[in-house]
C-alpha positions as CSV (number, residue, x, y, z in Angstrom):
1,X,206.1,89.7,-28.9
2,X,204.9,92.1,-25.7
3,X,202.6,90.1,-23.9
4,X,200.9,91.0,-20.0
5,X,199.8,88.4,-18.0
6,X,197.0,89.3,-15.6
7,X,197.4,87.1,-12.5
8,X,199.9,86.0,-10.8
9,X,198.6,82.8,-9.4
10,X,199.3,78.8,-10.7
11,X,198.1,79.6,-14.5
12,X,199.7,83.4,-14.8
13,X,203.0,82.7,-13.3
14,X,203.3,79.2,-15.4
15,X,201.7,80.9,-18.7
16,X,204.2,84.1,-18.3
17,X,207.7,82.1,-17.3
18,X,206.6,80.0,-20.5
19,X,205.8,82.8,-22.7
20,X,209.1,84.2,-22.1
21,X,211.2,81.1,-22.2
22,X,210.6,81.4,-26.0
23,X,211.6,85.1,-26.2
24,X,208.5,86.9,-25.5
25,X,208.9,90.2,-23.4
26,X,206.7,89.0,-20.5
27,X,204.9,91.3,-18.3
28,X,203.1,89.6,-14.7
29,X,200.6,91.9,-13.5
30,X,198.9,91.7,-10.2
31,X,197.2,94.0,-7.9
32,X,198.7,91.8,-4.7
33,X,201.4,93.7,-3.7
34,X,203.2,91.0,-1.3
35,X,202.8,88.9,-3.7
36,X,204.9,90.9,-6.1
37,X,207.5,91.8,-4.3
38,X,207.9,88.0,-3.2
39,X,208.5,87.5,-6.8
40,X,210.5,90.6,-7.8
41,X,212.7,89.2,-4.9
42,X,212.8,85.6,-6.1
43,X,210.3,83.8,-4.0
44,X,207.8,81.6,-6.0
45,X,204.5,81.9,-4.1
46,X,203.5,78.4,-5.2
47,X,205.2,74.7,-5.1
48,X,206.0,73.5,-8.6
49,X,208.4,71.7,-9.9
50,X,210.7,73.1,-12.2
51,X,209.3,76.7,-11.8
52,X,211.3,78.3,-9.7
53,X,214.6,78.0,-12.3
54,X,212.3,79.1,-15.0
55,X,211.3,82.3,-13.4
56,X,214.9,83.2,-12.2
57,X,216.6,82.1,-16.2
58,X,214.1,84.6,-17.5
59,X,214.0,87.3,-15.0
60,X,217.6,87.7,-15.3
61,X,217.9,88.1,-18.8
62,X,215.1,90.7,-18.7
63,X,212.1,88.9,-20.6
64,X,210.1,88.3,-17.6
65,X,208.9,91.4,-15.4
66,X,206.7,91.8,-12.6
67,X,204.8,94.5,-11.3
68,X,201.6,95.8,-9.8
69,X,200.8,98.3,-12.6
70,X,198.3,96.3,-14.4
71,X,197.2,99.6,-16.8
72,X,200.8,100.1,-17.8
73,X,201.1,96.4,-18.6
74,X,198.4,96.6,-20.6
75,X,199.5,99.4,-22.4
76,X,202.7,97.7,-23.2
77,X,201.5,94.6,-24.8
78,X,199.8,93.6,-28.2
79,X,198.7,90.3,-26.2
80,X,196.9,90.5,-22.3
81,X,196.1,87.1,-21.2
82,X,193.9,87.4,-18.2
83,X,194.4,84.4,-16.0
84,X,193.0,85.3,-12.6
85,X,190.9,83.2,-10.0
86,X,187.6,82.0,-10.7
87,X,186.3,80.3,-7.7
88,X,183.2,78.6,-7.2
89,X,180.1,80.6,-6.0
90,X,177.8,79.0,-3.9
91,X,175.6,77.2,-6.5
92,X,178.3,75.9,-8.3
93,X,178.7,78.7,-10.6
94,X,182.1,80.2,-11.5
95,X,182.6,83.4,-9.8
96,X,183.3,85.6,-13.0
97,X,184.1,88.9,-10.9
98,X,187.6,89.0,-11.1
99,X,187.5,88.3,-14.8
100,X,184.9,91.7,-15.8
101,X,187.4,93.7,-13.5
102,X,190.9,92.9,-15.6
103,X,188.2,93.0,-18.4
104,X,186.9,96.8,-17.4
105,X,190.8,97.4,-16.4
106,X,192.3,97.0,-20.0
107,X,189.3,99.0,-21.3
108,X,190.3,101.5,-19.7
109,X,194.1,101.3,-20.5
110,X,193.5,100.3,-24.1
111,X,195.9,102.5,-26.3
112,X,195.6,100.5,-29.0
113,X,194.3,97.8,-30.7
114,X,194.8,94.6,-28.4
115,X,193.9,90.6,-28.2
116,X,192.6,90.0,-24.8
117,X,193.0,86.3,-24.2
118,X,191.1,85.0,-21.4
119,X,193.5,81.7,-20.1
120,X,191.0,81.4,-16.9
121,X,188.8,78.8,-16.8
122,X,185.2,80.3,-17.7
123,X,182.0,79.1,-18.6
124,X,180.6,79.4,-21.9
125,X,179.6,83.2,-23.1
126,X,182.9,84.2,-21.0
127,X,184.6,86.0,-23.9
128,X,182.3,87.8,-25.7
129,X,181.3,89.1,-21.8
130,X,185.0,90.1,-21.6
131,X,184.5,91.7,-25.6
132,X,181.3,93.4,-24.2
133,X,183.1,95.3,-21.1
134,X,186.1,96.3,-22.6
135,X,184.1,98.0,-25.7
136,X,182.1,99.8,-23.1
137,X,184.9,101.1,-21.7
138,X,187.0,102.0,-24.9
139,X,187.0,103.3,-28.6
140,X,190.1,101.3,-29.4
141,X,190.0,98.2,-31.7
142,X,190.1,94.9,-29.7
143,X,190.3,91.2,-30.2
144,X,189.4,88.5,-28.2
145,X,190.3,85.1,-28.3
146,X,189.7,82.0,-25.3
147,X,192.9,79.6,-25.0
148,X,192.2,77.4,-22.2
149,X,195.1,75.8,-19.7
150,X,195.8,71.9,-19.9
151,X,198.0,72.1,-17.1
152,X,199.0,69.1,-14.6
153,X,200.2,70.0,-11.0
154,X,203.2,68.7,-10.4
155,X,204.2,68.6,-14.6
156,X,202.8,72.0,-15.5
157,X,206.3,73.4,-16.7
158,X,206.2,70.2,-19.1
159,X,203.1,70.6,-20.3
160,X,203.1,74.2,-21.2
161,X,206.4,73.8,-23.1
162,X,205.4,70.3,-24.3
163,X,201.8,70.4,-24.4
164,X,200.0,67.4,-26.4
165,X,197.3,70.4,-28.0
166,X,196.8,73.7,-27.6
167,X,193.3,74.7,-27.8
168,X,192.5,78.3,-29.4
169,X,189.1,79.9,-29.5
170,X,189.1,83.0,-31.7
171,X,187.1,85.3,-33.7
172,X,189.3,87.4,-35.9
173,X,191.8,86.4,-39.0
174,X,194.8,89.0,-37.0
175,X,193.7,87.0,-33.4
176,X,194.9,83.9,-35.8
177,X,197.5,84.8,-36.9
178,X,198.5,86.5,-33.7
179,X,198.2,83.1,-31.7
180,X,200.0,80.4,-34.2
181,X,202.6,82.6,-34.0
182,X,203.0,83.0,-30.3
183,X,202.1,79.9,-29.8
184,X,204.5,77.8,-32.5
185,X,207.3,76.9,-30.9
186,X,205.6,75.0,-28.8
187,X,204.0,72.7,-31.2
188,X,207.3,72.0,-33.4
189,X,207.1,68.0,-33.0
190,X,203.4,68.2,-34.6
191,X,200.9,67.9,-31.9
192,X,198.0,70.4,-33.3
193,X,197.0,73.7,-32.5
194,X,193.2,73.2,-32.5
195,X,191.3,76.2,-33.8
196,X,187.9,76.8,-32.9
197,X,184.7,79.1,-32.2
198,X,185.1,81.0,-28.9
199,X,182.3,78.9,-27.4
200,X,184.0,75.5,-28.0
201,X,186.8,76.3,-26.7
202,X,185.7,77.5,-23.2
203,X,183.2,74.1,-23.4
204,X,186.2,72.1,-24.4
205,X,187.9,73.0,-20.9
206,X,185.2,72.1,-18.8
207,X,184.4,68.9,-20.8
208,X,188.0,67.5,-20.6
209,X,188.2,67.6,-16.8
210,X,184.6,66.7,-16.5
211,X,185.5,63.3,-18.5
212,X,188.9,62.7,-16.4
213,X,186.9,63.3,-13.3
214,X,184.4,60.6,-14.5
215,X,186.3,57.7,-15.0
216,X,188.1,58.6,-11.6
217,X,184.5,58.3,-10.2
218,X,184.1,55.6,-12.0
219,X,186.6,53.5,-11.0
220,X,186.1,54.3,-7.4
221,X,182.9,52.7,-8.1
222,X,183.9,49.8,-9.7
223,X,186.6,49.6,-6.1
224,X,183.7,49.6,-3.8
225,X,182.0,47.1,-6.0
226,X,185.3,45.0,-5.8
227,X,185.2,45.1,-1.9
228,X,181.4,43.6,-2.0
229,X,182.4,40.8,-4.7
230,X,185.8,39.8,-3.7
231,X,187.2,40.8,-6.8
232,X,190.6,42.9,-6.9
233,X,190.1,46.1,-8.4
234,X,194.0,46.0,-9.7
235,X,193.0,42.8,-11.7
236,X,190.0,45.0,-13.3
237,X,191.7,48.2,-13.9
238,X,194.2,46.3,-16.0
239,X,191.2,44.1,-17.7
240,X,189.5,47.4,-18.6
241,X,192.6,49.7,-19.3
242,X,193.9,47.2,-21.8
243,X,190.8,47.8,-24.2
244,X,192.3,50.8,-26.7
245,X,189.2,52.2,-26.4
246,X,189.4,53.0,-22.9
247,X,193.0,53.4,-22.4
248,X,194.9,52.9,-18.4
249,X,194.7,56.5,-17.7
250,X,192.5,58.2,-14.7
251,X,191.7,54.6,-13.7
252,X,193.2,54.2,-10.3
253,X,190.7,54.2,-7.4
254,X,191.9,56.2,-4.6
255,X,190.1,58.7,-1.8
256,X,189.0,60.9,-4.6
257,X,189.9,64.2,-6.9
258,X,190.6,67.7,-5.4
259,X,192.8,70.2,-6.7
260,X,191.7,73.6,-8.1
261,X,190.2,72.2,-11.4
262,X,188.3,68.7,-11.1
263,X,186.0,69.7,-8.2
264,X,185.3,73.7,-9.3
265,X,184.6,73.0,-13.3
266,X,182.5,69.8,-12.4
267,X,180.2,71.6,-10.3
268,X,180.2,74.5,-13.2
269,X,179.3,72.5,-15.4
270,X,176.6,71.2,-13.9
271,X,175.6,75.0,-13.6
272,X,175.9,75.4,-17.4
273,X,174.0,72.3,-18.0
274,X,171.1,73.1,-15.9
275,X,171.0,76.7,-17.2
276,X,170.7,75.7,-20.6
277,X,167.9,73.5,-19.6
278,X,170.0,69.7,-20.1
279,X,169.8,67.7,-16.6
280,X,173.1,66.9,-15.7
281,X,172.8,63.0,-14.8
282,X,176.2,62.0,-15.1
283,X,178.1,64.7,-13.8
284,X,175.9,65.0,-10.6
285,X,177.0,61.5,-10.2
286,X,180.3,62.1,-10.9
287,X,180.5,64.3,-8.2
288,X,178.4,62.3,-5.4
289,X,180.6,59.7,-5.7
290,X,183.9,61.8,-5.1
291,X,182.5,63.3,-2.2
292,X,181.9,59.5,-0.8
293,X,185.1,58.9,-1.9
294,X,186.8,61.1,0.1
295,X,185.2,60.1,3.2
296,X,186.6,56.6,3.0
297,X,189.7,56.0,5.5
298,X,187.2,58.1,8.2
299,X,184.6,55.6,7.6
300,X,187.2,52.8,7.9
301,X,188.6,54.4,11.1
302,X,185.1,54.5,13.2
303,X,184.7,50.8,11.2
304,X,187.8,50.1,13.1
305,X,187.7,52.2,16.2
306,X,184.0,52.8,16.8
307,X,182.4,56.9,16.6
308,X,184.1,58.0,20.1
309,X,188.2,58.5,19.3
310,X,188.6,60.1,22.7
311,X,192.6,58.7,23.5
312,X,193.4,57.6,20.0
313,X,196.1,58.9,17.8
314,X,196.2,58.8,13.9
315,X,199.1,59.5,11.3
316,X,198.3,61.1,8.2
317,X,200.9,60.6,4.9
318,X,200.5,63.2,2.9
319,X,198.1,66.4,2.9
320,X,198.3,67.6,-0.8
321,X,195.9,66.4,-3.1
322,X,198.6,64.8,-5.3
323,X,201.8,64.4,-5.2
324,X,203.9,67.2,-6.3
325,X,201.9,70.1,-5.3
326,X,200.9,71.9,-2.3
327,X,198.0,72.4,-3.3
328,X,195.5,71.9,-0.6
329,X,192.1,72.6,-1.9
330,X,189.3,70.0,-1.6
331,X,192.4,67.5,-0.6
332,X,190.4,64.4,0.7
333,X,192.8,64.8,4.2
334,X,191.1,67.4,5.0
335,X,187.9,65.8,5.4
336,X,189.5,62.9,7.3
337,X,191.4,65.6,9.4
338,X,187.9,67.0,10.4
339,X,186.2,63.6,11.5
340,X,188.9,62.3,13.4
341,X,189.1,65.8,15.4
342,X,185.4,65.8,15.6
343,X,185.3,62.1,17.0
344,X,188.1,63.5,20.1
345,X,191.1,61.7,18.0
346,X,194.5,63.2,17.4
347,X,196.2,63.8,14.7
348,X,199.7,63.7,13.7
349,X,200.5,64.7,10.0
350,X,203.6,64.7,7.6
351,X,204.0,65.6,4.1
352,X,207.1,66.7,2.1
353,X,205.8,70.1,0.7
354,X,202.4,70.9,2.0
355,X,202.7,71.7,5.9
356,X,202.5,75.3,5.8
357,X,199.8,75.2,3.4
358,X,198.1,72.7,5.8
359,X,198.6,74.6,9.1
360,X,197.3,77.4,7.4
361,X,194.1,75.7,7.0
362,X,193.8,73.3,10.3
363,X,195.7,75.8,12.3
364,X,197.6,74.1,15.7
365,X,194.7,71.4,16.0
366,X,197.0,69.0,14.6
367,X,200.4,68.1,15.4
368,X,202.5,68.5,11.7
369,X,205.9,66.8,12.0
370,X,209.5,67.1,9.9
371,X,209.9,63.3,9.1
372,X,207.0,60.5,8.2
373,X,208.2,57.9,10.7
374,X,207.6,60.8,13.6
375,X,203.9,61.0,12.4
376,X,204.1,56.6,13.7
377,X,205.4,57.3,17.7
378,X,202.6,55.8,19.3
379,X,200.0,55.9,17.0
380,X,196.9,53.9,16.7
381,X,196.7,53.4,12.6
382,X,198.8,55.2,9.3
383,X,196.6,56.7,7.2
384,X,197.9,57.3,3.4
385,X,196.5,59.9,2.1
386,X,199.0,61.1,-1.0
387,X,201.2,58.6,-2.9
388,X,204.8,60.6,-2.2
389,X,207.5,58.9,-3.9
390,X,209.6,58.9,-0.1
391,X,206.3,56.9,1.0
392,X,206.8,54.1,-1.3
393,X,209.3,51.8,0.1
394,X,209.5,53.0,3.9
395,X,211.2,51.0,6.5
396,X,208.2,48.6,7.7
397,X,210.3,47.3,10.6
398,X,210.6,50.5,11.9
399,X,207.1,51.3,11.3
400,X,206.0,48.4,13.2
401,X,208.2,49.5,16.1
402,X,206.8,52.9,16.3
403,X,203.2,52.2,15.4
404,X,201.1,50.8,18.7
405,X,199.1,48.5,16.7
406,X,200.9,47.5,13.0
407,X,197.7,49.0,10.9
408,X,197.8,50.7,7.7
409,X,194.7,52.6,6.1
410,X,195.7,53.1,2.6
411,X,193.5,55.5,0.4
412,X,196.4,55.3,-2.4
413,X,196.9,51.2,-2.8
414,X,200.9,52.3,-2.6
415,X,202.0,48.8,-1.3
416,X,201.1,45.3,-2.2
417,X,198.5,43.2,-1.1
418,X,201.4,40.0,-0.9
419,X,204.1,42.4,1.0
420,X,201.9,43.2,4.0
421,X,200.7,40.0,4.3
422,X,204.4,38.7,4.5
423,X,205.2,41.4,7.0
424,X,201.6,40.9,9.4
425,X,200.4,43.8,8.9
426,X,196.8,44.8,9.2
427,X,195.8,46.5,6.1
428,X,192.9,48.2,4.2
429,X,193.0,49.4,0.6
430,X,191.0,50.7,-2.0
431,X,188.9,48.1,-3.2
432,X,191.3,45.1,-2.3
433,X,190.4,42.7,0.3
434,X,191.8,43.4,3.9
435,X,194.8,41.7,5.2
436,X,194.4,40.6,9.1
437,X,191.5,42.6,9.6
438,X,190.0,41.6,13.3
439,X,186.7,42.1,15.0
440,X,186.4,46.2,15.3
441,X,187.5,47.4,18.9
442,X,185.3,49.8,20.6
């Protein structure tokens, strides 16, 4: 099949090297022109596993193109996905902008009749908006059909070629047919293509995230409660997880969600419930809690330290919001970042992938370093913030040499409660009790 691809960002450029893995002829279109040539030259503007060998295997046997011309790609295709950005506005609502102006775009390129796919997360109503400007724009026959992402960061290349469901929202017998084609080589071991109403299927996005960002709220709950009681929260995780009804997944309590999915279609949903007149109860609690959450090793720190940092020096391991990614948006060490800098601390900061992404941010306020252990020289307290594989068995000895004070803040619970104790260090963790915890210093 000809398919485009509107959007060159982490959905489009996953979506598209996918798509042509299985023979497609794949069209990328974006109006970003550095961005483009970065690609046409073999630089993948994002960190994600796998991707980069993707892109190349299919751009060199001439299925996968890239090019600013998003009218000719349209023109070329029987299938435009549009998979640009649709960032939060400032009451929570999803910016739909970028979406209407691919939308009004392939209108006016339409040569043809066409199934217009929107693969961004939108709100419900999205599509038939999309139907509604490109009909207003065009004579030609068109289609529309909502097949929303279910992609991990750090495992997306896994999940689009292996996904466990592919969800399809479609009006029209030919956008059927059209899609279990495309889509069925990827299902081959059995897992379903689910076919729906247009409206379910941009609802079943946000509700999927909205639950996985619940029981990580949840959990982070049940942590603090842990702390209170003296119970251990790994103990109850593994108590709860082992009902089949709940299941072990999304139940680690950390410093919080972030990403480009969990925080965005949480508060979006919250829009859609309130517009429709349904009080969002949970989900405003979902997201309270996570924005505690993330302001836990700060709190800890002035716990420790006291409000005035003024001479005090803090490593940071890891920036990303998860592992595998570089992905810096609403990362939890960015908040801690900000209140120690605000307080007159300094920071020193390591993470394998996400340093550029980071200084971009935080700029040459903090002090970003090649190796973990240089983030220790001389610094008051570690503070884990992503649970890098390199992090999990470092050299404590050397740690303790570096560090001035052996003292590890850990928002991930990467190490166990009986191997600091065995080592002395001082450490706090998620809803575990505190190892060698003294009097706070001020």
């Amino acid at each position: 099949m000809h398919i485009a691809i509107i959007g060159t960002g982490y959905v489009g450029l996953v979506t598209g090297a996918g798509l042509a893995e299985t023979g497609n002829d794949v069209i990328c279109a974006d109006i970003d022109d550095g961005k483009i040539q970065a690609l046409n030259a073999g630089r993948i503007p994002i960190y994600e596993p796998g991707l980069e060998p993707l892109v190349a295997r299919n751009v060199e046997a001439g299925r996968l193109h890239f090019t600013t011309d998003v009218a000719e790609a349209v023109r070329a295709s029987e299938i435009v996905f549009i998979a640009v950005g649709t960032p939060s506005g400032e009451d929570g609502a999803a910016d739909l902008s970028h979406v209407l102006a691919v939308a009004r775009t392939i209108g006016e390129a339409m040569n043809g009749r066409k199934l217009v796919v929107t693969k961004s997360t939108v709100p419900v109503g999205t599509a038939v908006r999309v139907r509604e400007t490109i009909e207003s724009c065009t004579d030609q026959e068109v289609h529309i059909a909502s097949s929303p992402e279910f992609l991990k960061e750090g495992d997306a290349i896994e999940d689009f070629m292996k996904p466990d469901r592919i969800v399809v929202g479609v009006e029209s017998e030919w956008g059927r047919q059209m899609l279990k084609e495309l889509f069925s080589p990827f299902v081959r071991t059995g897992n379903p293509i689910l076919l729906m109403d247009l409206p379910s299927a941009e609802l079943t996005k946000y509700a999927a995230n909205a639950m996985l960002a619940t029981r990580i709220s949840f959990m982070n709950s049940i942590a603090r409660l842990c702390e209170k009681t003296g119970a251990d929260v790994d103990s109850v995780r593994i108590g709860v997880g082992s009902d089949p009804r709940i299941g072990s997944s999304f139940l680690f309590p950390g410093v919080g969600y972030g990403g480009s999915c969990f925080p965005k279609d949480v508060k979006a949903l919250i829009r859609t419930a309130r517009a429709f007149g349904e009080p969002p109860l949970i989900l405003e609690a979902v997201e309270q809690v996570n924005e505690m959450q993330k302001n836990l090793l700060l709190e800890r720190v002035v716990a420790r330290f006291g409000e005035d940092l003024s001479g005090r020096t803090f490593a940071l391991w890891g920036l990303s919001f998860k592992p595998n990614t570089d992905d810096m948006r609403e990362a939890s060490s960015l908040v801690t970042i900000e209140g120690l800098l605000a307080r007159g601390g300094r920071v020193k900061a390591h993470d394998p992938v996400a340093i550029e992404e980071a200084r971009r941010i935080v700029g040459d306020r903090v002090d970003f370093v090649e190796g973990n252990y240089d983030a220790l020289d001389g610094a008051d307290a570690l503070l884990i913030h992503t649970e890098w594989l390199p992090y999990r068995r470092p050299d404590f000895e050397r740690m303790r040499t570096l560090l001035r004070t052996p003292l590890i803040l850990d928002g991930r619970n990467i190490f166990s409660l009986e191997r600091m104790r065995e080592l002395g260090f001082e450490y706090h963790s998620v809803g575990r009790a505190p190892i060698g915890a003294p009097e706070r210093e001020g």
